[in-house]
DODOTOR-751444 format. One record per residue (C-alpha): residue in three letters; z, x, y. Coordinates in nm, 2 decimals. Each point is the difference from the previous one (the first is absolute). Example, Ala and Ser with C-alpha at 12.3 -4.5 7.8 and 13.67 -1.06 7.14 Angstrom:
# DODOTOR-751444
<node "ala"; <0.78; 1.23; -0.45>>
<node "ser"; <-0.07; 0.14; 0.34>>
//
This chain:
# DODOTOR-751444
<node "unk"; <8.04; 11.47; 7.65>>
<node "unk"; <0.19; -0.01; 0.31>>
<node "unk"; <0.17; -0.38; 0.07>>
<node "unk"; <0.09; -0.18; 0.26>>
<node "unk"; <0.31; 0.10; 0.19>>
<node "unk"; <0.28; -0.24; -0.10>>
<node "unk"; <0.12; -0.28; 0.18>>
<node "unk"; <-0.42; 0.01; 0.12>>
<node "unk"; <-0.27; -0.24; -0.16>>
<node "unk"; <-0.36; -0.05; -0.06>>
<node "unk"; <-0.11; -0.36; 0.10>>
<node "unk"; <-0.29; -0.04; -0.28>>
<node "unk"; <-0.29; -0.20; 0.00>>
<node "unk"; <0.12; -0.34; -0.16>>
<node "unk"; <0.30; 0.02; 0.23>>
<node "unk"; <-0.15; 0.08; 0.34>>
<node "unk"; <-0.14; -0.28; -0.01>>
<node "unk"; <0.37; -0.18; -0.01>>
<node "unk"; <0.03; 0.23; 0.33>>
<node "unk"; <-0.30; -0.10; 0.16>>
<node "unk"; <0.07; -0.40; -0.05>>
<node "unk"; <0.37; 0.07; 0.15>>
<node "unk"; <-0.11; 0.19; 0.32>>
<node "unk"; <-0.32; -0.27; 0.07>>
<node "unk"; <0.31; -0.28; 0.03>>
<node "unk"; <0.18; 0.21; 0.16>>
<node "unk"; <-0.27; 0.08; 0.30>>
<node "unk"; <-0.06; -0.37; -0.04>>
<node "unk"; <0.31; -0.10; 0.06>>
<node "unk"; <0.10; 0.24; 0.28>>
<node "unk"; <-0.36; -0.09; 0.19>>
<node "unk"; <0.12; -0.37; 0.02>>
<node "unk"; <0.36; 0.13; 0.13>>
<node "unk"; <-0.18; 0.19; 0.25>>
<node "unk"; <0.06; 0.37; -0.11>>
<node "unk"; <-0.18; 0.30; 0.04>>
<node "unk"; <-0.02; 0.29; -0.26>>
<node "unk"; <0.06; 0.37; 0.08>>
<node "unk"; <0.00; 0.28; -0.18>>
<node "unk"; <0.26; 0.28; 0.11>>
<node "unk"; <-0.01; 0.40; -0.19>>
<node "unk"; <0.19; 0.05; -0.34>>
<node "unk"; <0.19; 0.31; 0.16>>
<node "unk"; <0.24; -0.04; 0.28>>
<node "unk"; <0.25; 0.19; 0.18>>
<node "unk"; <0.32; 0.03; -0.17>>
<node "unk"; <0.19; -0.11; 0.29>>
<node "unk"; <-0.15; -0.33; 0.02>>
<node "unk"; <0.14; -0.15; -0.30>>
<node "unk"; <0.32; 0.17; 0.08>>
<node "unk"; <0.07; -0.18; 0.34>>
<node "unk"; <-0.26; -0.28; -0.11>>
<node "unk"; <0.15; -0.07; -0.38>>
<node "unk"; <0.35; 0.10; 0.06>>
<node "unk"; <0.17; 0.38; -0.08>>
<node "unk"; <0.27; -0.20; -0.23>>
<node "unk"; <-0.24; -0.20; -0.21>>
<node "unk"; <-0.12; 0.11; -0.34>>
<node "unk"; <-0.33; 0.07; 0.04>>
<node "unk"; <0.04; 0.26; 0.29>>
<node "unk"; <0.26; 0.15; -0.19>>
<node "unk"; <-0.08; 0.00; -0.37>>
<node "unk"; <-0.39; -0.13; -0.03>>
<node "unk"; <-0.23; 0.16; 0.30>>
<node "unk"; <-0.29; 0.24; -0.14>>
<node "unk"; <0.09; 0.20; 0.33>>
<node "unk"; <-0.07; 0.36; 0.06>>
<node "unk"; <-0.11; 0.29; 0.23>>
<node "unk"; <-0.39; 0.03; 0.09>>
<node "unk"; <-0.16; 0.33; 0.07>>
<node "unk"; <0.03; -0.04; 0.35>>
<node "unk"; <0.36; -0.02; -0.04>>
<node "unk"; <0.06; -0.36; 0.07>>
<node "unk"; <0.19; -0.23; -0.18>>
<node "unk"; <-0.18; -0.30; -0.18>>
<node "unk"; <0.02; -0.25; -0.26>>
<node "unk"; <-0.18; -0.22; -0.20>>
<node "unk"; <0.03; -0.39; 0.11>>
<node "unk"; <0.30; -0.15; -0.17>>
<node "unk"; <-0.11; -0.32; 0.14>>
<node "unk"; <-0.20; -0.11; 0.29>>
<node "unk"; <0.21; -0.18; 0.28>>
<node "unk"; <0.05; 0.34; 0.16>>
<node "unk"; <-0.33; 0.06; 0.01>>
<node "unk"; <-0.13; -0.35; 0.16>>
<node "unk"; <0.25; 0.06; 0.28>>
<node "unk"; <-0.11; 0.35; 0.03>>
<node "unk"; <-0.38; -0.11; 0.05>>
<node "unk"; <0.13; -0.36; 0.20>>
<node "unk"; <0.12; 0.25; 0.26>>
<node "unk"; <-0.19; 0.29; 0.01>>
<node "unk"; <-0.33; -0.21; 0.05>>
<node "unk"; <0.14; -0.26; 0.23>>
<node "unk"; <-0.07; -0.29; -0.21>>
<node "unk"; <0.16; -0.28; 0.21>>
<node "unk"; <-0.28; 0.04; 0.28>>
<node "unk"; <-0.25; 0.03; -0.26>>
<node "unk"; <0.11; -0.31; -0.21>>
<node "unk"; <0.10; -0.32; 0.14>>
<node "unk"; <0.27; -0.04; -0.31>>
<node "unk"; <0.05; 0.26; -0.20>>
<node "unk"; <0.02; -0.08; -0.35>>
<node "unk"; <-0.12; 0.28; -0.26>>
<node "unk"; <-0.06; 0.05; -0.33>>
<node "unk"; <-0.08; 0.30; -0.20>>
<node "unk"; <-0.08; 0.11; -0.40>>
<node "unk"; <0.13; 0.37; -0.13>>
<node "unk"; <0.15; 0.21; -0.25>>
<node "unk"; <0.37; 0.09; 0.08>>
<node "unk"; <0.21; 0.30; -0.19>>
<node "unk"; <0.35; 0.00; -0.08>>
<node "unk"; <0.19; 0.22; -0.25>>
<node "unk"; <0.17; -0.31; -0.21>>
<node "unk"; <0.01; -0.05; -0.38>>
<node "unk"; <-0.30; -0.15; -0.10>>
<node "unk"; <0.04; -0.35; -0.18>>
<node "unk"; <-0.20; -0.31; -0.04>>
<node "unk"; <-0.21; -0.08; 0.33>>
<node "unk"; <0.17; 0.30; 0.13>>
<node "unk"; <-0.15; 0.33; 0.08>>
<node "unk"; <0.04; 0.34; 0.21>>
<node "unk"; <-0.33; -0.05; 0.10>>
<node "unk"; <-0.03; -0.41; 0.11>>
<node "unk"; <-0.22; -0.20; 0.20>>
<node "unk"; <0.13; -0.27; 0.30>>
<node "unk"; <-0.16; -0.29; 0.19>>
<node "unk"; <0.24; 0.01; 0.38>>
<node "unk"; <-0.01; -0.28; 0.20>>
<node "unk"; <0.12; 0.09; 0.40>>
<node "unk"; <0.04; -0.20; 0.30>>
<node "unk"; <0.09; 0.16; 0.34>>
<node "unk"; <0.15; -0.16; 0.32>>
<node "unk"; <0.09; -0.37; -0.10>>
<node "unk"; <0.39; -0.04; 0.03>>
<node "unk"; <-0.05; -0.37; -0.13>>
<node "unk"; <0.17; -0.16; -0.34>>
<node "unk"; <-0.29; -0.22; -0.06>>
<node "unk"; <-0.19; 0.32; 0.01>>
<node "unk"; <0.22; 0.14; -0.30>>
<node "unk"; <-0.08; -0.32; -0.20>>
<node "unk"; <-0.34; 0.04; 0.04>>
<node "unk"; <0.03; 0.28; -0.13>>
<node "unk"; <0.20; -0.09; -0.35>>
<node "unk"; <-0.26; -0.31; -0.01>>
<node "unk"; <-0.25; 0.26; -0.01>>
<node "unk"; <0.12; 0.21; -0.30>>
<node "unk"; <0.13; -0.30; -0.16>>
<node "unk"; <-0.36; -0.08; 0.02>>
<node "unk"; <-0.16; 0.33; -0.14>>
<node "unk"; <0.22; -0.03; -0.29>>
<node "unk"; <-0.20; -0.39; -0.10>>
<node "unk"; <-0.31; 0.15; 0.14>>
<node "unk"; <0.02; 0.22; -0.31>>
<node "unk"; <0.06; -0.24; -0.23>>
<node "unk"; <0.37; 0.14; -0.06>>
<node "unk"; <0.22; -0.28; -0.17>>
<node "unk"; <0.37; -0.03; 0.06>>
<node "unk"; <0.12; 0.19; 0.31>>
<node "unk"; <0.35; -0.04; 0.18>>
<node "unk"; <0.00; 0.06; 0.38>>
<node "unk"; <0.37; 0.12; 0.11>>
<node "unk"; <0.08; 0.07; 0.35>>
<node "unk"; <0.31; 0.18; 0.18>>
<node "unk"; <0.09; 0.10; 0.41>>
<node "unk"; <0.15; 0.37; -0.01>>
<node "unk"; <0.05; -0.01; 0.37>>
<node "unk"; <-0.04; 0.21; 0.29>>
<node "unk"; <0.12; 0.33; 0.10>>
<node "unk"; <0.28; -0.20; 0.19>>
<node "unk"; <0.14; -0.20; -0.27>>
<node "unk"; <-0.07; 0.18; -0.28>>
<node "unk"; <0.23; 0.30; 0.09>>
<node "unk"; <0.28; -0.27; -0.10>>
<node "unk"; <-0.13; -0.10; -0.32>>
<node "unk"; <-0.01; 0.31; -0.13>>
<node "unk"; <0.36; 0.04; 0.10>>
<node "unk"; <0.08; -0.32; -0.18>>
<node "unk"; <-0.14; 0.12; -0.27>>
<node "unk"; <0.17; 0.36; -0.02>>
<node "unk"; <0.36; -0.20; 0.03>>
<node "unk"; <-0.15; -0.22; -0.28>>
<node "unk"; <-0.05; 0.30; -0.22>>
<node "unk"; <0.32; 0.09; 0.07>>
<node "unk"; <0.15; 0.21; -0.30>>
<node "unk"; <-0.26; -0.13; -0.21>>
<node "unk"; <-0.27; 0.26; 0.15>>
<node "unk"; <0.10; 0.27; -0.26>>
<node "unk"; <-0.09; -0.26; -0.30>>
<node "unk"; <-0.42; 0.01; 0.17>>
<node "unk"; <-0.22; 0.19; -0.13>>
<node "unk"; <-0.08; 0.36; 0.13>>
<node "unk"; <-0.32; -0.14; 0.22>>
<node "unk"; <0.24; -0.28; 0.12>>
<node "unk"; <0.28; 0.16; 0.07>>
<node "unk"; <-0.27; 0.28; 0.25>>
<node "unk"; <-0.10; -0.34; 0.12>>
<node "unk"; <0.31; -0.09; 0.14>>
<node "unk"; <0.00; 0.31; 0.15>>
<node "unk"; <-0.36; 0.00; 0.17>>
<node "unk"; <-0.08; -0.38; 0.03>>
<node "unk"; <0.21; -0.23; -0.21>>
<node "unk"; <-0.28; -0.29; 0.04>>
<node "unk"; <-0.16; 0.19; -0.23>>
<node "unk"; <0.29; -0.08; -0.26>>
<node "unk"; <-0.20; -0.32; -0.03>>
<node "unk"; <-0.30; 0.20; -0.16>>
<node "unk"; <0.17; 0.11; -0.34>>
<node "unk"; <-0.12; -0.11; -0.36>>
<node "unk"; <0.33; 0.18; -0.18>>
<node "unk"; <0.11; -0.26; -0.21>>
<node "unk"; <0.37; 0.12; 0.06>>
<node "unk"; <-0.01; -0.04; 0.38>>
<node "unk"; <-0.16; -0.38; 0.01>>
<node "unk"; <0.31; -0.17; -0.03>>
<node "unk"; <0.14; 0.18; 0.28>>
<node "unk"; <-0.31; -0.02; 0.22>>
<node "unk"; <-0.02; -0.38; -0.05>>
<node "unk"; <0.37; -0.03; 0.18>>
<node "unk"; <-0.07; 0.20; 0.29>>
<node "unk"; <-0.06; -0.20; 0.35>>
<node "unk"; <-0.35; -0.14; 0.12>>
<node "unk"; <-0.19; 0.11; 0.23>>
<node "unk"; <-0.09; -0.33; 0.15>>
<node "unk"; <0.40; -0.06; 0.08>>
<node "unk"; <-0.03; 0.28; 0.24>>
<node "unk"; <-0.28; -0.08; 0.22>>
<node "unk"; <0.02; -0.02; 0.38>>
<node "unk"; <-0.17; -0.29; 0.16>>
<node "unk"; <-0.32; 0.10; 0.04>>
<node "unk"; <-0.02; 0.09; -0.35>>
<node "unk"; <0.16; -0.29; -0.12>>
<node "unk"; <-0.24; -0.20; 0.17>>
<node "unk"; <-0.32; 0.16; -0.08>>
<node "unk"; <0.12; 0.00; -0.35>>
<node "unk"; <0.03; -0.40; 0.02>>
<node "unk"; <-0.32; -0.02; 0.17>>
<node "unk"; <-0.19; 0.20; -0.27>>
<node "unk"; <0.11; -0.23; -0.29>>
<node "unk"; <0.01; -0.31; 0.18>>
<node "unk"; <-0.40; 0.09; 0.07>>
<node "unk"; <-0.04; 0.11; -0.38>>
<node "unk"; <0.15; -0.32; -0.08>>
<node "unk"; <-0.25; -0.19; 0.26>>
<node "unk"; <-0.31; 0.21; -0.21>>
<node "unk"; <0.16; -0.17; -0.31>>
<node "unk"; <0.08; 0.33; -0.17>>
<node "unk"; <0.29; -0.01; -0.25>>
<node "unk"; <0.18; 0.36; 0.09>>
<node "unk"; <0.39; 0.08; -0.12>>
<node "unk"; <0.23; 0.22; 0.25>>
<node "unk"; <0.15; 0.33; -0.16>>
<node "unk"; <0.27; 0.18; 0.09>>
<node "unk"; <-0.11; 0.27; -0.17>>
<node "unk"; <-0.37; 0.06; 0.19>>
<node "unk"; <0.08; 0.26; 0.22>>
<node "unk"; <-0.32; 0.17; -0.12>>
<node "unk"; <0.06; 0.42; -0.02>>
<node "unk"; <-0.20; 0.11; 0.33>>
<node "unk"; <0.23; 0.11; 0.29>>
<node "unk"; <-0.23; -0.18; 0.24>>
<node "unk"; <0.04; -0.36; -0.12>>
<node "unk"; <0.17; -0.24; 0.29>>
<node "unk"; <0.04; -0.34; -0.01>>
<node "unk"; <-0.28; -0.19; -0.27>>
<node "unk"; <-0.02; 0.15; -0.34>>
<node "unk"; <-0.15; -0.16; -0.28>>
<node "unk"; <-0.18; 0.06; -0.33>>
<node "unk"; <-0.21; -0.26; -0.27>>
<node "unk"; <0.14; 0.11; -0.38>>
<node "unk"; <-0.24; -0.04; -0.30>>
<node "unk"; <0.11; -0.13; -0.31>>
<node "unk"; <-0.24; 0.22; -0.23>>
<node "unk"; <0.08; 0.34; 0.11>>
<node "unk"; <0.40; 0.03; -0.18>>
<node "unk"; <0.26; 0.13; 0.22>>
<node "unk"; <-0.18; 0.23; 0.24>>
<node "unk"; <-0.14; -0.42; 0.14>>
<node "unk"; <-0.09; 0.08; 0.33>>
<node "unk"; <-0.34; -0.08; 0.08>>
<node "unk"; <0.02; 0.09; 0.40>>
<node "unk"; <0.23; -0.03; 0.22>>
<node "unk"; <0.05; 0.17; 0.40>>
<node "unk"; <0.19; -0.18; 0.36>>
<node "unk"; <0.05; 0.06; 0.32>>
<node "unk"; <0.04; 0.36; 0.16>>
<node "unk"; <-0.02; -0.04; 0.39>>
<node "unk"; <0.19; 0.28; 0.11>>
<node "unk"; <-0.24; 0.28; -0.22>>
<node "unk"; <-0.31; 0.01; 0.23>>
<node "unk"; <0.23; 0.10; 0.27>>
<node "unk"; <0.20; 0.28; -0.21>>
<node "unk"; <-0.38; 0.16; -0.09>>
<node "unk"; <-0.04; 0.03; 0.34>>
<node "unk"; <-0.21; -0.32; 0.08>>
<node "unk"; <0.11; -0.29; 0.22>>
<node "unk"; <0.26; -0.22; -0.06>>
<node "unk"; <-0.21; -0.24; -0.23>>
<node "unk"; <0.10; -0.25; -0.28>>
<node "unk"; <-0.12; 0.04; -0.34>>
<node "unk"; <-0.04; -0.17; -0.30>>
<node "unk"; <-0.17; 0.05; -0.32>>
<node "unk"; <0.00; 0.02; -0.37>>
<node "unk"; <-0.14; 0.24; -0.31>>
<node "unk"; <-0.11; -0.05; -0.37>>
<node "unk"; <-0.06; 0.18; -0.26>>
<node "unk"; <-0.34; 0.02; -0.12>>
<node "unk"; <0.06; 0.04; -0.35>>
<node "unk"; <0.30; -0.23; -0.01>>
<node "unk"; <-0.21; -0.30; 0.13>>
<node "unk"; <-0.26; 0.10; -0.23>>
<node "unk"; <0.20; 0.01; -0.30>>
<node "unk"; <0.11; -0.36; 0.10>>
<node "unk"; <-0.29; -0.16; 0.06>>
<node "unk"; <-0.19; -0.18; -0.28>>
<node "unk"; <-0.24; 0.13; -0.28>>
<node "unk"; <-0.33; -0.01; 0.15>>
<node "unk"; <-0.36; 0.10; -0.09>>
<node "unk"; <0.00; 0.34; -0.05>>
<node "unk"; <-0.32; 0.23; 0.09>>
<node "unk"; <-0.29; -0.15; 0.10>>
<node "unk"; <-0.31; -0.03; -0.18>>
<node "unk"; <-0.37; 0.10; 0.11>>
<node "unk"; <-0.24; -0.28; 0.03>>
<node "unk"; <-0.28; 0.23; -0.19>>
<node "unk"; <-0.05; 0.32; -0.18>>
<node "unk"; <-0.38; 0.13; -0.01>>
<node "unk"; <-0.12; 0.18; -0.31>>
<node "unk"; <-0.27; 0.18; -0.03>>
<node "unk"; <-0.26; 0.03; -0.30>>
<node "unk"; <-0.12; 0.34; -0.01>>
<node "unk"; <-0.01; 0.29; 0.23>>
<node "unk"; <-0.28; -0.08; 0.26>>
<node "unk"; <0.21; -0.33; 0.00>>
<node "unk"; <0.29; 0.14; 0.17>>
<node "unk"; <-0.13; 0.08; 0.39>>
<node "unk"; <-0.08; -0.37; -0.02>>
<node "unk"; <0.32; -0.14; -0.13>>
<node "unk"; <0.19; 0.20; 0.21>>
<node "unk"; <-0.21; -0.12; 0.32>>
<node "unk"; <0.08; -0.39; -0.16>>
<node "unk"; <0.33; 0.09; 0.01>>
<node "unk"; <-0.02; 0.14; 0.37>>
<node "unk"; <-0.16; -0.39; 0.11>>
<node "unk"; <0.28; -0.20; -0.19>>
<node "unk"; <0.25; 0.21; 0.16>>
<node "unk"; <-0.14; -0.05; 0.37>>
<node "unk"; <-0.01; -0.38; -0.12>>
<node "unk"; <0.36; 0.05; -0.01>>
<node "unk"; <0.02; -0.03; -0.36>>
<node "unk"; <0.25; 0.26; -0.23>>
<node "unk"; <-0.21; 0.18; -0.17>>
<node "unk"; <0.01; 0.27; -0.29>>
<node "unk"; <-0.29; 0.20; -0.14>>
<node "unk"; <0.02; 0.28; -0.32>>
<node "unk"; <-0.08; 0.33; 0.12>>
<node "unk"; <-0.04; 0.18; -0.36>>
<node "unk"; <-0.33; -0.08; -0.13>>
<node "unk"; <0.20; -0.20; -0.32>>
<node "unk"; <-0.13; -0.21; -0.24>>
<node "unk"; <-0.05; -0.35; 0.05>>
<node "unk"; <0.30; -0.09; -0.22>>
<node "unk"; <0.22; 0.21; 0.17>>
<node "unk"; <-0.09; -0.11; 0.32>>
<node "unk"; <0.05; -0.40; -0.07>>
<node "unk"; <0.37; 0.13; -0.19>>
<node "unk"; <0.07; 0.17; 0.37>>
<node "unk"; <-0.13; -0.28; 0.19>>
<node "unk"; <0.22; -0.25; -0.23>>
<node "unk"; <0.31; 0.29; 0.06>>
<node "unk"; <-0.06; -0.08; 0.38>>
<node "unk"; <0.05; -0.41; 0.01>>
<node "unk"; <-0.34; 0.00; 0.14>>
<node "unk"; <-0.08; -0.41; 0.04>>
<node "unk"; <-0.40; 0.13; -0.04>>
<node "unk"; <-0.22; 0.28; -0.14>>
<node "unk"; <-0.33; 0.10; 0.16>>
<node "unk"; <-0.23; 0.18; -0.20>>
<node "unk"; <-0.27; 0.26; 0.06>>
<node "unk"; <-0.21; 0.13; -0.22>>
<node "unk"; <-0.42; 0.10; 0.02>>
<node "unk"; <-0.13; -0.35; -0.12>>
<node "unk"; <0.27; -0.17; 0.32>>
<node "unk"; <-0.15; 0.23; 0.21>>
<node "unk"; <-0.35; -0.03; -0.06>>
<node "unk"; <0.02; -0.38; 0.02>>
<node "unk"; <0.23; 0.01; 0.31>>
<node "unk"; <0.27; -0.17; -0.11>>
<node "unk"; <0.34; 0.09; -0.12>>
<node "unk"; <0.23; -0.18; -0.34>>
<node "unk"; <0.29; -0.16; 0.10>>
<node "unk"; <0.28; -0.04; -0.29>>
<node "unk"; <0.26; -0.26; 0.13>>
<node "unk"; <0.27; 0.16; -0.24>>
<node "unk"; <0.25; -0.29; 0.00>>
<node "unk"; <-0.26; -0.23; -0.16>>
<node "unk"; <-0.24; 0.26; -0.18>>
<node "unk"; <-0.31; -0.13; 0.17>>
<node "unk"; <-0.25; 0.22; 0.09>>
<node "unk"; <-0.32; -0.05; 0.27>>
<node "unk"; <-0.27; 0.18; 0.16>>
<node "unk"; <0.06; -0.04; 0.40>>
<node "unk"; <-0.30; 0.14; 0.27>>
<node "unk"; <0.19; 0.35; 0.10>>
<node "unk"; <-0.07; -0.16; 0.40>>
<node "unk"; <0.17; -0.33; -0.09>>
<node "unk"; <0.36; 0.18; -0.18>>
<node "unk"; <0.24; -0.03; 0.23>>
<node "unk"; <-0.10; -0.35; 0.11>>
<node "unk"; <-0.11; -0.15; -0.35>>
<node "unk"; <0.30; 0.11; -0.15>>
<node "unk"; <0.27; 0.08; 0.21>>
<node "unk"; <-0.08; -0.26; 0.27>>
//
């Protein structure tokens, strides 16, 4: 046998199902929020996540699947998909196509990480995008929205948090503040914090080490640093979450560990996925369309994992069951049962028929296997009469139905 690479999965009947629930609310919910999905390729150009995801940050460093194609180029498999929605948002023009642009997408992402619970190289992420509004009412809509994904799919206690990281004017001098914070204490982070300091000391913000949390939590705030117009937005934003009565709590530490953040971050925790809690979380980048060589656009959006918010949600039913399962009585039976089964299925009915020419008793054990709610039997005598035998099998009860009046007699 040859398995699955790790850190990849098989999503298994009995669980797609789980899938399949989450990404109906999730096109339900971004149809009433007035989003449109697109679908972008799973291979990119390497240098798109580099300007586009940052050359300092982890995953262009440590976790791209990049390499060199035949043609000599140099490409990489999709670490995540913001990129890639600015990539198509300018190469097709989309703001004289759309009146707002607000976008949506489904994929699988790759990043070389250690696989853990919910976590995998191979992943899958709903990306919510909005193009060209500037507006703070626009970023609440925005957290309203995924606030209301998460209750759309039944997931029980959530924590919104919220944090401004500034601009590119007046974040220059929080991340001095927080170098002369550091002080003498930077040799006591970690190895990845103490690059961090080096690179993008924001990104300080980001660590799990145990050892380095009680220094992280006495370093500065962002939000003491803002200009004006940051300051102001920021007050806007949760003055407006406040107005959509959403409980939220500001956090220093949400600085979120993309280079392109500005202004509005934010993420909504889960209670029932441990320490790795985060269910989505994404903010404002308005200066990357420009730096991919677009117009100078706002942007704003957000990204969840599609196994994370599975794994939260709620047990649910798991497969499906068919609403019949023809047998058949003999060989010269079968050409009939399987034309029976053709009708119930145009009738829009689930239906399963045995295609080994099997006993009768090994046919109803199958048929019982499936969760079928009825059994229709064929055999010479049905046949000859023109009828068919219908076996409810939650009750037992058996009947002889006119083979024209099935679908409407019985599953009417």
């Amino acid at each position: 046998m040859i398995p699955a690479i790790r850190g990849t999965h098989d999503i298994l009947p009995g669980e797609i199902e789980r899938w399949q629930h989450a990404e109906r609310v999730i096109r339900d919910v971004c149809a009433r929020y007035g989003y449109r999905e697109i679908r972008t390729p799973v291979i990119e150009r390497e240098e798109l996540f580099a300007k586009g995801t940052g050359e300092t940050t982890d995953i262009v460093q440590k976790e791209m699947y990049a390499f060199e194609d035949k043609g000599g180029e140099r490409v990489t498999l999709r670490p995540e998909a913001t990129p890639s929605m600015v990539r198509a948002y300018v190469e097709h023009a989309l703001e004289q196509a759309l009146p707002t642009v607000k976008l949506f997408s489904f994929g699988p992402m790759f990043r070389y990480e250690r696989p853990q619970k919910g976590r995998y190289r191979q992943f899958h992420q709903l990306d919510v995008e909005v193009f060209g509004v500037s507006d703070a009412t626009l970023d609440a809509e925005v957290i309203e929205m995924a606030a209301a994904l998460v209750r759309g799919l039944g997931i029980g206690e959530s924590e919104l948090v919220v944090n401004s990281v500034g601009c590119r004017d007046c974040r220059p001098g929080f991340g001095k503040a927080l170098l002369e914070a550091l002080g003498d204490r930077r040799s006591d982070l970690c190895g990845n914090c103490r690059r961090r300091s080096e690179t993008n000391p924001l990104r300080i913000f980001d660590c799990k080490v145990p050892a380095c949390q009680p220094i992280v939590d006495a370093l500065p705030h962002s939000t003491d640093y803002l200009c004006d117009g940051c300051r102001e937005h920021f007050a806007a934003v949760t003055d407006q979450l406040k107005a959509l009565d959403l409980d939220h709590r500001v956090s220093h530490r949400l600085v979120r560990g993309l280079d392109y953040y500005a202004k509005t971050t934010f993420e909504v925790l889960g209670s029932a996925l441990g320490a790795q809690n985060a269910l989505l979380g994404g903010g404002r980048y308005d200066g990357l369309v420009r730096q991919l060589g677009g117009p100078d656009r706002a942007g704003i959006g957000f990204a969840a994992g599609m196994e994370r918010l599975v794994l939260a949600m709620p047990e649910g039913p798991g497969a499906s069951t068919p609403d019949a399962f023809v047998v058949a009585l003999g060989e010269a039976a079968r050409p009939a049962a399987h034309v029976l089964a053709r009708d119930l299925r145009h009738a829009g009915l689930a239906t399963l028929v045995d295609y080994d020419a099997r006993s009768l008793r090994a046919q109803m054990k199958r048929a019982d296997r499936s969760g079928a709610r009825r059994v229709l039997i064929l055999g010479d005598d049905e046949i000859a009469r023109g009828e068919v035998t219908v076996k409810d099998m939650e009750s037992g009860e058996q009947a002889a139905v006119a083979r024209a009046e099935v679908v409407q007699r019985v599953f009417g």
